[in-house]
N, CA, C and O atoms as CSV, one atom per row, in Angstrom:
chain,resi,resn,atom,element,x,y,z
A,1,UNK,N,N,91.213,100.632,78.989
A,1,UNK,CA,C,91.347,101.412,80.198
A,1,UNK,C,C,92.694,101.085,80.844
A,1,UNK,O,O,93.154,100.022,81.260
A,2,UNK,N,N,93.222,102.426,80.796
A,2,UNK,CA,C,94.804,102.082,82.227
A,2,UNK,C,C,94.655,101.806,83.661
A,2,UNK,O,O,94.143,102.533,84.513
A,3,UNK,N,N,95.175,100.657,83.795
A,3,UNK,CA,C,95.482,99.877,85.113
A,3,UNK,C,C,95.745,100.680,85.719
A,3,UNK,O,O,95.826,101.764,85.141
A,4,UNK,N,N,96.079,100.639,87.466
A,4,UNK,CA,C,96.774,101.550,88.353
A,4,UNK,C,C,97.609,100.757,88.695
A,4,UNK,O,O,97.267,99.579,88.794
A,5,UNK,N,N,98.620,101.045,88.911
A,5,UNK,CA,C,99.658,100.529,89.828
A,5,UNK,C,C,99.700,100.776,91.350
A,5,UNK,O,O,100.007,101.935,91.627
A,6,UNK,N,N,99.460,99.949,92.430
A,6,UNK,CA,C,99.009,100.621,93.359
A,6,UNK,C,C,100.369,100.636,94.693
A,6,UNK,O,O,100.150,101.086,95.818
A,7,UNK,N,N,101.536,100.137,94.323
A,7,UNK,CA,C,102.342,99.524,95.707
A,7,UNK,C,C,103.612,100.275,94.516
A,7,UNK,O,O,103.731,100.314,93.291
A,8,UNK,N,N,104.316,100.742,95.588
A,8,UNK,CA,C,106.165,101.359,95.400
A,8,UNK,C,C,106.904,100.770,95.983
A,8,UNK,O,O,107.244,101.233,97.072
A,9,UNK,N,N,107.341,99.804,95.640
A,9,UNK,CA,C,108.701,99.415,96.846
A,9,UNK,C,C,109.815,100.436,97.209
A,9,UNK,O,O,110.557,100.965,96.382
A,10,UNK,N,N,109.836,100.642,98.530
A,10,UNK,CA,C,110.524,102.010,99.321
A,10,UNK,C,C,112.100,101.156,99.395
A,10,UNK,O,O,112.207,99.946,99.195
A,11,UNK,N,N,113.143,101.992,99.694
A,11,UNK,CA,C,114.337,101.734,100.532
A,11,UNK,C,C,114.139,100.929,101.353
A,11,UNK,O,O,114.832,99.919,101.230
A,12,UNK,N,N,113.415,100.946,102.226
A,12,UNK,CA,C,113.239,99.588,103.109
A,12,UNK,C,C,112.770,98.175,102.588
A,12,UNK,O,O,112.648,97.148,103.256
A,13,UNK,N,N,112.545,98.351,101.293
A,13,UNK,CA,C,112.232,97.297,100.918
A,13,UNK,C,C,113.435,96.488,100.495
A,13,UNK,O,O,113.726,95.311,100.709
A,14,UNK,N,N,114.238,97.738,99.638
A,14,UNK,CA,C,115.791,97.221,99.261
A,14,UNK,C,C,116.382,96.811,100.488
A,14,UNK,O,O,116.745,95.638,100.565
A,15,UNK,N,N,116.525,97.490,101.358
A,15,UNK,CA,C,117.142,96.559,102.528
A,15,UNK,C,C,116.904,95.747,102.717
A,15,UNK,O,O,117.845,94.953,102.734
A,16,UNK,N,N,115.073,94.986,103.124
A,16,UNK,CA,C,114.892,94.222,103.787
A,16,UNK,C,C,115.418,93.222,102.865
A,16,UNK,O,O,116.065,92.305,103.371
A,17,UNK,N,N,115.252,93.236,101.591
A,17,UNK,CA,C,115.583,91.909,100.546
A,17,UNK,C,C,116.691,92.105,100.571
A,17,UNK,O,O,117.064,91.547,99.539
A,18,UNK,N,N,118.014,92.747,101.279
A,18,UNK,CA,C,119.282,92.639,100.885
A,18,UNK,C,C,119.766,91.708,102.702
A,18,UNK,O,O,120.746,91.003,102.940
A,19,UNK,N,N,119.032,91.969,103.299
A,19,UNK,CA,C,119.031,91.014,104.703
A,19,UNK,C,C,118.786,89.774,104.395
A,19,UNK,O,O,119.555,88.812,104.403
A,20,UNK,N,N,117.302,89.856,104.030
A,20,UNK,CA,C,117.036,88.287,103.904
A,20,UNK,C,C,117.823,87.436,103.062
A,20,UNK,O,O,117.876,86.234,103.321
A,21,UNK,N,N,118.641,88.074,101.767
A,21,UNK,CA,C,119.430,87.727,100.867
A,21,UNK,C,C,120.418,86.900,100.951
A,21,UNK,O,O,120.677,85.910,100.266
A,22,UNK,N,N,121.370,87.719,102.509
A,22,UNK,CA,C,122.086,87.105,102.950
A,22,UNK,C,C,122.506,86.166,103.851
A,22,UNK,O,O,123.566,86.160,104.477
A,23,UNK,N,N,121.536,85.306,103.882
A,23,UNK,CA,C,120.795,84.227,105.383
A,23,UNK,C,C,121.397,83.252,104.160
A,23,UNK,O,O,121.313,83.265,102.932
A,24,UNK,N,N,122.198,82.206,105.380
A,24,UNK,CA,C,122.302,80.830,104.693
A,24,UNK,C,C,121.050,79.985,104.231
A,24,UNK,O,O,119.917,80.121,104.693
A,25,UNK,N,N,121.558,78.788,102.916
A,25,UNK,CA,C,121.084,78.475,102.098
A,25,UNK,C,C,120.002,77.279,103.202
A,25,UNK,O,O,120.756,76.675,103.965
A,26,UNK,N,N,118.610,76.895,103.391
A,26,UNK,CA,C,118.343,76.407,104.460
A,26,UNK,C,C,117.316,76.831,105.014
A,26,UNK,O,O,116.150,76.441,104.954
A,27,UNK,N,N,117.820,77.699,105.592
A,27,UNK,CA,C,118.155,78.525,106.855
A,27,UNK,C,C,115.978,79.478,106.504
A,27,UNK,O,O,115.335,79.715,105.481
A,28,UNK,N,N,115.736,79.648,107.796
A,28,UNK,CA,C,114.401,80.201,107.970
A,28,UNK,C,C,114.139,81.702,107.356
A,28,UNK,O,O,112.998,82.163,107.312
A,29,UNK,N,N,115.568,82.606,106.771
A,29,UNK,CA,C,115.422,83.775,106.316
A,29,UNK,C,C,115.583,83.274,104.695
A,29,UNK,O,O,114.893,83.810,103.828
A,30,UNK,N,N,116.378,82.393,104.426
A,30,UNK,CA,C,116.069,81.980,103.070
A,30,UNK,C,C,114.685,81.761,102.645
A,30,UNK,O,O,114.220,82.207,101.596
A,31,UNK,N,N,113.955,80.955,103.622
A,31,UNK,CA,C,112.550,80.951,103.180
A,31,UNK,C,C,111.878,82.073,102.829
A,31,UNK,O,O,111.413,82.318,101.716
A,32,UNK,N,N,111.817,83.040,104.215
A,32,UNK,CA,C,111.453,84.646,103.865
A,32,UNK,C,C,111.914,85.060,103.158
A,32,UNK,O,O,111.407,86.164,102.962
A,33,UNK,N,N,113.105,84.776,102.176
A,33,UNK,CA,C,113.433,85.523,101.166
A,33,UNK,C,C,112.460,84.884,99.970
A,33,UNK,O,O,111.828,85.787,99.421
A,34,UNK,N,N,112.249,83.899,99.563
A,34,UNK,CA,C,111.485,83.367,98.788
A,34,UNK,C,C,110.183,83.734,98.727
A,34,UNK,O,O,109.324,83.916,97.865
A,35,UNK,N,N,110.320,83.799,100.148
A,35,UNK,CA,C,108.114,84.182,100.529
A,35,UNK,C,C,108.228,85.932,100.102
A,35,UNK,O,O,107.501,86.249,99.160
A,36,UNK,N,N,108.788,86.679,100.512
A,36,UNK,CA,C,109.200,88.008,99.991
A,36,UNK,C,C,109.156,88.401,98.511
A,36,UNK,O,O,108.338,89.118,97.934
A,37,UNK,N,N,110.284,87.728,98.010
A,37,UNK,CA,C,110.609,87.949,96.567
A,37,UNK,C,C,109.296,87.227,95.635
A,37,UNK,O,O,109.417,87.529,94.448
A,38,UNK,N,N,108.302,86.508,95.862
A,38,UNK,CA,C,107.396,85.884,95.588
A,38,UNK,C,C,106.069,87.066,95.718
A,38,UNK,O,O,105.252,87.146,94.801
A,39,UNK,N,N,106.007,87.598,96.457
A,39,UNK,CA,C,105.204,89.072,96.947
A,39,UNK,C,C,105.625,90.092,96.564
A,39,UNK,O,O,104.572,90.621,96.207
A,40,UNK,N,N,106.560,90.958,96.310
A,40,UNK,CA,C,107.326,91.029,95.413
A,40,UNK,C,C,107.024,91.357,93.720
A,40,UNK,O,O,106.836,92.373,93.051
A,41,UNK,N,N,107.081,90.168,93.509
A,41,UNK,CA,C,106.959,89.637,91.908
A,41,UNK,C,C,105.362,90.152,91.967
A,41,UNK,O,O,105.132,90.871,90.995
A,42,UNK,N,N,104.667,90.051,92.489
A,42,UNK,CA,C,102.660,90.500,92.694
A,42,UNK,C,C,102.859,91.982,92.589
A,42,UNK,O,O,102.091,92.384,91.716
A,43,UNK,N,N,103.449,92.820,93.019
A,43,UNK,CA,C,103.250,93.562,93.160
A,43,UNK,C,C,103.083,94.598,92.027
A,43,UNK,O,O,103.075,93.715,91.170
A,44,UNK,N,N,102.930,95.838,91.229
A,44,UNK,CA,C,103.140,96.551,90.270
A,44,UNK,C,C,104.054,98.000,90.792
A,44,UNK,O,O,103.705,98.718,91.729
A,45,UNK,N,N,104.995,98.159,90.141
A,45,UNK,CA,C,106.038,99.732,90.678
A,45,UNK,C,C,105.557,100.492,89.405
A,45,UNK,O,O,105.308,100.091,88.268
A,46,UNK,N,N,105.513,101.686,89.963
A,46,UNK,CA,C,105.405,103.085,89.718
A,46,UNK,C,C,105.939,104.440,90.340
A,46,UNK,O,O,105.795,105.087,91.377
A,47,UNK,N,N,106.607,104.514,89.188
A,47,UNK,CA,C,107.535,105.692,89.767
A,47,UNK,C,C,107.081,107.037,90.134
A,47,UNK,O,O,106.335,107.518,89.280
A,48,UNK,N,N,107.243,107.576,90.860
A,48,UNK,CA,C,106.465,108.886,91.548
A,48,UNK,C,C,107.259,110.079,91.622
A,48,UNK,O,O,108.023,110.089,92.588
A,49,UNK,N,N,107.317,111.594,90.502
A,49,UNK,CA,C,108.324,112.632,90.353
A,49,UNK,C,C,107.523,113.655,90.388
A,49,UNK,O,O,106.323,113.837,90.179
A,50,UNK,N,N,108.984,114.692,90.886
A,50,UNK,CA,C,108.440,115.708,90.829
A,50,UNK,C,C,106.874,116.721,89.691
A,50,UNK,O,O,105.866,117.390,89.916
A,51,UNK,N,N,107.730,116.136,88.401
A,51,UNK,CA,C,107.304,116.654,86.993
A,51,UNK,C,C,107.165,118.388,86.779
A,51,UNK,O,O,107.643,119.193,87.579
A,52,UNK,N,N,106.627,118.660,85.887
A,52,UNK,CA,C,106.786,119.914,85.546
A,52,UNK,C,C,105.425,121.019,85.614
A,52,UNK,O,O,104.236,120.811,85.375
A,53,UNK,N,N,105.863,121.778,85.876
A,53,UNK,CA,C,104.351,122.862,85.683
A,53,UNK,C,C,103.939,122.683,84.649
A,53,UNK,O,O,102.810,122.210,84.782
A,54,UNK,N,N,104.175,122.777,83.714
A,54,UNK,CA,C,103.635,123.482,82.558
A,54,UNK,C,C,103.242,122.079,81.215
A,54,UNK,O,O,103.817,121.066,81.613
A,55,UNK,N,N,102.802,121.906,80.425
A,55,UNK,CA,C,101.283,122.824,80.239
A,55,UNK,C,C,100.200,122.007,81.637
A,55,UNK,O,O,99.995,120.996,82.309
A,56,UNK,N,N,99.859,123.206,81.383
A,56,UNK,CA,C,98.406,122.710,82.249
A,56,UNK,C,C,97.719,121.582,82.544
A,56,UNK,O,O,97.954,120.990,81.491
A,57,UNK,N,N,97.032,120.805,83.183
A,57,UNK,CA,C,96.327,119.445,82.875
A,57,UNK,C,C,97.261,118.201,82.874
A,57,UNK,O,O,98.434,118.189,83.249
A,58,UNK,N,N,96.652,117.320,82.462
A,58,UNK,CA,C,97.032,116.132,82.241
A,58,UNK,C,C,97.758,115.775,80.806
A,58,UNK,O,O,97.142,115.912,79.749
A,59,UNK,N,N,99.179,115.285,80.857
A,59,UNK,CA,C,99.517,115.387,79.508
A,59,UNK,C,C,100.813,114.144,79.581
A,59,UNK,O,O,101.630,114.048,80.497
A,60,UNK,N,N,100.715,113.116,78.157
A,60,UNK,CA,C,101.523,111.975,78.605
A,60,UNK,C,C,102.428,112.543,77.996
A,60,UNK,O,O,102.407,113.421,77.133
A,61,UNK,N,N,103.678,111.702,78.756
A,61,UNK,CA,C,105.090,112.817,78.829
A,61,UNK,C,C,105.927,111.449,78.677
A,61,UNK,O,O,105.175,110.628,79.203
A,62,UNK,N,N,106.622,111.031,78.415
A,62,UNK,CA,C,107.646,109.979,77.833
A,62,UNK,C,C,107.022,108.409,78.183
A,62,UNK,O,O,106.422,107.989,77.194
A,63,UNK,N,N,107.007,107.511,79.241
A,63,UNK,CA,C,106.268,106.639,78.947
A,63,UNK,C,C,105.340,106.847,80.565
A,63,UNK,O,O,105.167,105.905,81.338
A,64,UNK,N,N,104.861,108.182,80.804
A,64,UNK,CA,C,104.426,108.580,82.284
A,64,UNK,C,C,103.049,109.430,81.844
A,64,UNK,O,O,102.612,109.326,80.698
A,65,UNK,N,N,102.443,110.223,82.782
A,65,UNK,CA,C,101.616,111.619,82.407
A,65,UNK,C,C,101.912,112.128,83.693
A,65,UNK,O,O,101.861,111.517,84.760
A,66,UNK,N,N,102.333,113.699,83.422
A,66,UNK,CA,C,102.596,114.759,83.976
A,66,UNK,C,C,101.449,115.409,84.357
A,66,UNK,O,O,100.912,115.956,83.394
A,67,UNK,N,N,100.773,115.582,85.568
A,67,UNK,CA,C,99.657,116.460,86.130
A,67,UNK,C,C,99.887,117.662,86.292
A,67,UNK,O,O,101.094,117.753,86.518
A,68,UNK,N,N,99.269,118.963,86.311
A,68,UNK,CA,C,99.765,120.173,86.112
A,68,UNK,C,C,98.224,121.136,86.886
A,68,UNK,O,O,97.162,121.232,86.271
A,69,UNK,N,N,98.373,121.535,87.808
A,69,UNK,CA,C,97.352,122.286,88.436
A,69,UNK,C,C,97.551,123.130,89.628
A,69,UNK,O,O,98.150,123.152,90.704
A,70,UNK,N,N,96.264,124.220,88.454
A,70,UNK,CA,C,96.767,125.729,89.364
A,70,UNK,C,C,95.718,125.715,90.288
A,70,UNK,O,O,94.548,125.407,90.059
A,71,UNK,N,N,96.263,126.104,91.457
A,71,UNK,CA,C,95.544,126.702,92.200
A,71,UNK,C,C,96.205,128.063,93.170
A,71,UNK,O,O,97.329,127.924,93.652
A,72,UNK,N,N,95.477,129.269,93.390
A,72,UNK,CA,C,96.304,129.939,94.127
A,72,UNK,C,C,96.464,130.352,95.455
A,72,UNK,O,O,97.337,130.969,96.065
A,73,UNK,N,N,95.170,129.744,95.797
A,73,UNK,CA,C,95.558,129.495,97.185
A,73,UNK,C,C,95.551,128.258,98.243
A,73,UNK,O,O,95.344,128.237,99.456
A,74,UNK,N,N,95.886,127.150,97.225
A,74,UNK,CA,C,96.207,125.859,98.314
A,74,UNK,C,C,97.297,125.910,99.339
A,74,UNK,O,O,98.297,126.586,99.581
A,75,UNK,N,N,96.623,124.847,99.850
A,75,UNK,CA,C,98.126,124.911,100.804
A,75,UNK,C,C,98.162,123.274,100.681
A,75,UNK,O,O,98.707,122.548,101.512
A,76,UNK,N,N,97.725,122.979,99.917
A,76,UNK,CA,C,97.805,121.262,99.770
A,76,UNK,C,C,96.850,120.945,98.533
A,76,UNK,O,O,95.795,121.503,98.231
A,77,UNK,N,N,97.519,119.886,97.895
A,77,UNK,CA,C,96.661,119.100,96.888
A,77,UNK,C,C,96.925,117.303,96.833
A,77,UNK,O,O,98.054,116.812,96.811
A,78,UNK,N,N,95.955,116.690,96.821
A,78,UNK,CA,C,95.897,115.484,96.510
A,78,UNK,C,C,95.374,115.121,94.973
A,78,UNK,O,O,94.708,115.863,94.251
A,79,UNK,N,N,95.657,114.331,94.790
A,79,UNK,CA,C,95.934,113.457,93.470
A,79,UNK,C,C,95.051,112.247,93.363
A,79,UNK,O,O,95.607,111.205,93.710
A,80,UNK,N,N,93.619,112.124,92.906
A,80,UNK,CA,C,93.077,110.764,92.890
A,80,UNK,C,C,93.007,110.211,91.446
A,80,UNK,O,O,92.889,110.916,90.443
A,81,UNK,N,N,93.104,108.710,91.469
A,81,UNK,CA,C,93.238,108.185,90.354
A,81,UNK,C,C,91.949,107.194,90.549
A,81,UNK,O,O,91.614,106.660,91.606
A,82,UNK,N,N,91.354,107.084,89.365
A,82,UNK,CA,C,90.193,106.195,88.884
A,82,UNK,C,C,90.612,104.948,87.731
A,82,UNK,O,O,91.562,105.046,86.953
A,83,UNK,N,N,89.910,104.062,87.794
A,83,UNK,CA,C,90.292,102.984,87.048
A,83,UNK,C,C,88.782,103.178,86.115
A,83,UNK,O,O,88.898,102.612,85.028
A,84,UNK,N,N,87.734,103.691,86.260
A,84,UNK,CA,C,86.553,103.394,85.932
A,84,UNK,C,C,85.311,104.635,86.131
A,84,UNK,O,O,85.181,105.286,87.167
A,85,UNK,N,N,84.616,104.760,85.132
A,85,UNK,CA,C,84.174,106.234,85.575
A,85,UNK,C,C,82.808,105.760,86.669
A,85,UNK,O,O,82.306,104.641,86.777
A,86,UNK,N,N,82.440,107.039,87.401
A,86,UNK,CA,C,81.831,106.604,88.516
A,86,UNK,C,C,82.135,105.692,89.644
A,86,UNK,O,O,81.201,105.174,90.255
A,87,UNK,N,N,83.207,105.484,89.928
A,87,UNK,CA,C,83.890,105.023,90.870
A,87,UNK,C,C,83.693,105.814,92.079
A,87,UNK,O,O,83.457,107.020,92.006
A,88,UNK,N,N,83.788,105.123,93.311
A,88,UNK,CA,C,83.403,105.914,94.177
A,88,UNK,C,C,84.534,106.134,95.273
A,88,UNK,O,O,84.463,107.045,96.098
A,89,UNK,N,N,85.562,105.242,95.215
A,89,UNK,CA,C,87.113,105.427,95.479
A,89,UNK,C,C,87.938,105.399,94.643
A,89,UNK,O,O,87.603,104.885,93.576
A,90,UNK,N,N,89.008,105.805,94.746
A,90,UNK,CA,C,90.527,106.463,93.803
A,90,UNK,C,C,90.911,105.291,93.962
A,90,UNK,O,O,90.878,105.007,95.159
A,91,UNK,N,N,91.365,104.225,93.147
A,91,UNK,CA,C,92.452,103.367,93.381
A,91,UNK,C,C,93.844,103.576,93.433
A,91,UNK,O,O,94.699,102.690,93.405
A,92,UNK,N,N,94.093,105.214,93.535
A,92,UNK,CA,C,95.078,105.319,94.270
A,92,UNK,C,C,94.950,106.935,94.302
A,92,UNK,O,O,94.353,107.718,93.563
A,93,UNK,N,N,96.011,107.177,95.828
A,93,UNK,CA,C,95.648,109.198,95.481
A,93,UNK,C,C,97.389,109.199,96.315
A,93,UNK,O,O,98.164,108.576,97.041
A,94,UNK,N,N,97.159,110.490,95.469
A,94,UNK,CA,C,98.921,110.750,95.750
A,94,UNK,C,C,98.594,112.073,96.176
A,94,UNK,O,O,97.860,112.707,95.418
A,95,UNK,N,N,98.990,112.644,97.258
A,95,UNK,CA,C,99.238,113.897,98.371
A,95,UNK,C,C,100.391,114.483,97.486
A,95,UNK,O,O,101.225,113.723,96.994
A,96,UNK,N,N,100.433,115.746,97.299
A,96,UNK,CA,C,101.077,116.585,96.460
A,96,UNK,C,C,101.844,116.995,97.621
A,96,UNK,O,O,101.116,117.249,98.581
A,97,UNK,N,N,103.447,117.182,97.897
A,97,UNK,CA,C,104.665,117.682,98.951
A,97,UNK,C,C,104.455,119.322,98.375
A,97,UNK,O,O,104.303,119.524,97.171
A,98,UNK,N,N,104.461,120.036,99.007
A,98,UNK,CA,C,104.463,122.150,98.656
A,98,UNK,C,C,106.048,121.831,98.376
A,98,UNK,O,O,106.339,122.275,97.266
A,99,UNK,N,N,106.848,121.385,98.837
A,99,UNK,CA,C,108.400,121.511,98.276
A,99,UNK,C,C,108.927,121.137,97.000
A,99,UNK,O,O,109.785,121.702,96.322
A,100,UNK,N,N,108.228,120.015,96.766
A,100,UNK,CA,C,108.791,118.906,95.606
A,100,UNK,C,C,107.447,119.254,94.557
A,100,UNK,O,O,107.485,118.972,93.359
A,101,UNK,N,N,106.331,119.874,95.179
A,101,UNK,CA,C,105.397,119.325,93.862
A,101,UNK,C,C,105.017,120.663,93.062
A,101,UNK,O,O,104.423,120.734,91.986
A,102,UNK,N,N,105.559,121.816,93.943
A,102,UNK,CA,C,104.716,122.898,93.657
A,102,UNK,C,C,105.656,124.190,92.983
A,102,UNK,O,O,106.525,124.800,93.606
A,103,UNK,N,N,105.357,124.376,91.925
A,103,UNK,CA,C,106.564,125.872,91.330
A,103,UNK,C,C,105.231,127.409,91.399
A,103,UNK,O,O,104.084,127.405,90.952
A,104,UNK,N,N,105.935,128.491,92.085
A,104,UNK,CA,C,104.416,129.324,91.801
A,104,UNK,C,C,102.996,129.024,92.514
A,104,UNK,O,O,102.819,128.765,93.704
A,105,UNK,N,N,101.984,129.128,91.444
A,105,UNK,CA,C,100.535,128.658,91.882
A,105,UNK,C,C,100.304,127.202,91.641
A,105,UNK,O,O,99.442,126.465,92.119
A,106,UNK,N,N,101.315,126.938,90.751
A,106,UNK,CA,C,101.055,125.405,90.255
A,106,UNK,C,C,101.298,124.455,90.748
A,106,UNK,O,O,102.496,124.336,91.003
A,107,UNK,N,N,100.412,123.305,91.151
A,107,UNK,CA,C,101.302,121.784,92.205
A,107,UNK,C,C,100.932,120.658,90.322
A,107,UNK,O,O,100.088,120.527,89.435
A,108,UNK,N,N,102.679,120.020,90.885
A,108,UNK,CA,C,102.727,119.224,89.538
A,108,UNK,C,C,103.093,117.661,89.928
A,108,UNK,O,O,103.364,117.536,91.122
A,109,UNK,N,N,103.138,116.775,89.363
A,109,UNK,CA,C,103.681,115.629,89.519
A,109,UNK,C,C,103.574,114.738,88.262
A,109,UNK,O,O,102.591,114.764,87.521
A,110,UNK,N,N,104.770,113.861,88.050
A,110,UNK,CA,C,104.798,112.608,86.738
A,110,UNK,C,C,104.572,111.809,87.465
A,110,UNK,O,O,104.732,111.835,88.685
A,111,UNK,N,N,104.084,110.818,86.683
A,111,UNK,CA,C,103.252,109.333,87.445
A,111,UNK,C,C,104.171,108.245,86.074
A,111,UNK,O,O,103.987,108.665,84.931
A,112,UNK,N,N,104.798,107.355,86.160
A,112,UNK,CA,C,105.259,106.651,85.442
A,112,UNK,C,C,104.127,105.544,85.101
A,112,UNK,O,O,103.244,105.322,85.929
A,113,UNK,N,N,104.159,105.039,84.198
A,113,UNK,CA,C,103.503,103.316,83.533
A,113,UNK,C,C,101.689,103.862,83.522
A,113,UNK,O,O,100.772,103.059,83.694
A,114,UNK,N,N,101.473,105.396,83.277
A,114,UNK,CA,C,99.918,105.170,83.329
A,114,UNK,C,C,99.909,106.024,82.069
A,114,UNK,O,O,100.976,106.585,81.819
A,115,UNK,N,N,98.774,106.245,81.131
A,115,UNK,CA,C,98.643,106.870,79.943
A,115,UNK,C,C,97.007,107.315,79.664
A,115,UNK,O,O,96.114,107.795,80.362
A,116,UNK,N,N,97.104,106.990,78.608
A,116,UNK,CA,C,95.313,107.669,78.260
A,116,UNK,C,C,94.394,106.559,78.723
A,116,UNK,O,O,94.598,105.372,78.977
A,117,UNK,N,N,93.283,107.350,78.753
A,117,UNK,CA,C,91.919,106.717,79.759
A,117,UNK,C,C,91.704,106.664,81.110
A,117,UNK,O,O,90.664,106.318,81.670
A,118,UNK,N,N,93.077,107.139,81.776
A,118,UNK,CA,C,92.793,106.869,83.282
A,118,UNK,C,C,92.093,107.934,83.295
A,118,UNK,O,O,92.045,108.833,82.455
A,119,UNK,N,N,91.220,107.750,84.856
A,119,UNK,CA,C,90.036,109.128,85.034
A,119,UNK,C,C,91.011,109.595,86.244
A,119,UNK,O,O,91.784,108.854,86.850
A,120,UNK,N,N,90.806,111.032,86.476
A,120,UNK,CA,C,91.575,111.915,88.106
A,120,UNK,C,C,90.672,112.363,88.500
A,120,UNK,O,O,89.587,112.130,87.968
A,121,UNK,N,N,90.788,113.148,89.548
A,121,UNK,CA,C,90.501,114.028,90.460
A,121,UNK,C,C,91.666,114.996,91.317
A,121,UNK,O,O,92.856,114.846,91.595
A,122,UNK,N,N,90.907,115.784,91.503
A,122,UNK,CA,C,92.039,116.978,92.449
A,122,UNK,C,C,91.366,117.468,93.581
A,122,UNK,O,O,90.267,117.953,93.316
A,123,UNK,N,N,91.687,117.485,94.728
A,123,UNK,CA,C,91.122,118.096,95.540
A,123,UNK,C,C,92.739,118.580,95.917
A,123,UNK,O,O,93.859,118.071,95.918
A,124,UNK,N,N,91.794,120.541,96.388
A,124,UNK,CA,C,92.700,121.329,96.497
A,124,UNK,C,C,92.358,121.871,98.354
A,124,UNK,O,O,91.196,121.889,98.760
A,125,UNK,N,N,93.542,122.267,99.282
A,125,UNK,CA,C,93.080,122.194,100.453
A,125,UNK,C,C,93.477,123.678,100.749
A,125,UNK,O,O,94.621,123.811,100.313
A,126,UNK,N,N,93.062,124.797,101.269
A,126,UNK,CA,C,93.590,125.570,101.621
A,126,UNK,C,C,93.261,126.131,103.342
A,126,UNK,O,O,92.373,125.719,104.088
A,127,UNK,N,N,94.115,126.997,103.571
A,127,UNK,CA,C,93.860,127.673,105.540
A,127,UNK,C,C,93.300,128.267,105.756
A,127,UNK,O,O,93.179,128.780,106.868
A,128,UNK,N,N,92.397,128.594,104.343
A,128,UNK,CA,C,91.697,130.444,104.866
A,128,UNK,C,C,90.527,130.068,104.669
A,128,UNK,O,O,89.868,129.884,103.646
A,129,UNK,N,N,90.209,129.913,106.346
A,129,UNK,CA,C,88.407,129.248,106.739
A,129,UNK,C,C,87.848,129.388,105.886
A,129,UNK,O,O,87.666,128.463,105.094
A,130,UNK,N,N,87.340,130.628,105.702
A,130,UNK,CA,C,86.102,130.661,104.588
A,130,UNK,C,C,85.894,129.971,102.698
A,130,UNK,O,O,85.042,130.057,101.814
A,131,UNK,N,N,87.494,129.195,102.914
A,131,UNK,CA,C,87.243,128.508,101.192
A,131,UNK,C,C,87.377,127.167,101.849
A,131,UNK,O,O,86.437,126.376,101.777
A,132,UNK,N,N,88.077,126.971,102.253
A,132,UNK,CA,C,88.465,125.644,102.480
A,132,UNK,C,C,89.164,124.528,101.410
A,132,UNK,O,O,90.279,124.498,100.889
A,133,UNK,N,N,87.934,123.579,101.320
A,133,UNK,CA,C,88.362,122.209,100.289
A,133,UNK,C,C,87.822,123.079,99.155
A,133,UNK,O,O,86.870,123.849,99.283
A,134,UNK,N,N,88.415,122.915,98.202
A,134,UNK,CA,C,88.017,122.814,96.386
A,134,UNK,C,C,88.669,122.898,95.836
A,134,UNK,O,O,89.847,123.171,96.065
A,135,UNK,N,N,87.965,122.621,94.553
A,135,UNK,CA,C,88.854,122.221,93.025
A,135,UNK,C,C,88.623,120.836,92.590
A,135,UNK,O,O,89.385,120.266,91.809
A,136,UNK,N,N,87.522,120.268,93.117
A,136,UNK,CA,C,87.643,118.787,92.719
A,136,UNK,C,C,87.176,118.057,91.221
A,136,UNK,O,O,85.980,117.818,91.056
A,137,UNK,N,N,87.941,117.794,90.388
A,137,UNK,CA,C,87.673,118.021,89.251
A,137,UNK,C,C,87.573,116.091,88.612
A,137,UNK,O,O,88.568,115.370,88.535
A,138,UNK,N,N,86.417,115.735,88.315
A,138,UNK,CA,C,87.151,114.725,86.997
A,138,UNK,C,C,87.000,115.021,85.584
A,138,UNK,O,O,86.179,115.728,85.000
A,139,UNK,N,N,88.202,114.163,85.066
A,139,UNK,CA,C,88.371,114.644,83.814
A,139,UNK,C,C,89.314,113.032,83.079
A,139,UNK,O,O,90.090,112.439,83.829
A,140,UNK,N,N,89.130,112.599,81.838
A,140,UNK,CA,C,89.311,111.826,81.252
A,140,UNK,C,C,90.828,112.105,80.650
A,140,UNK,O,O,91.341,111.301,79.873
């Protein structure tokens, strides 16, 4: 079964370790740099892209898998990831951006360092009262 990776270190993270970096040798930000870079090292990165529409579904794409789902009248999709079937939380869910994620009817995204066996879900959100939430799908 594929692990999740659950933490991204943001730009602010590069900063903050490029602050603490530069604190004399000693000195109480040196420590925080140690205690940091030590937390840090725990952590797992995963890269988070646009990816492509097409094909459909779930499909591993260089050392990532590319999600691919139509819907035509969302106005939002989230992304849940399972470590385990019957799980009753996502160990991780990624909110689909309409700018960055979506070409057409389709919302897409690559997920780096995950491959076969992880379980998903989709929940699809749309504005027009009478549908609302759906699309919630798992699939292996």
């Amino acid at each position: 079964m594929t692990t999740v990776p659950k933490h991204v270190p943001t730009l602010a993270a590069s900063a903050k370790r490029q602050e603490l970096q530069s604190a004399q040798p000693g000195s109480l930000r040196t420590e925080q740099f140690a205690e940091y870079e030590r937390l840090l090292a725990l952590c797992e990165v995963q890269a988070v892209r646009s990816g492509v529409p097409f094909p459909l579904g779930a499909h591993v794409r260089a050392n990532g898998v590319n999600f691919a789902i139509f819907s035509r009248n969302a106005t939002g999709v989230r992304l849940d990831l399972f470590d385990q079937p019957g799980a009753a939380m996502p160990v991780r869910s990624i909110i689909l951006d309409a700018v960055r994620n979506k070409t057409g009817d389709i919302w897409h995204v690559w997920l780096e360092g995950i491959g076969p066996g992880l379980l998903y879900g989709s929940d699809a959100f749309s504005s027009v009262a009478s549908r609302g939430r759906y699309g919630s799908a798992l699939t292996p």
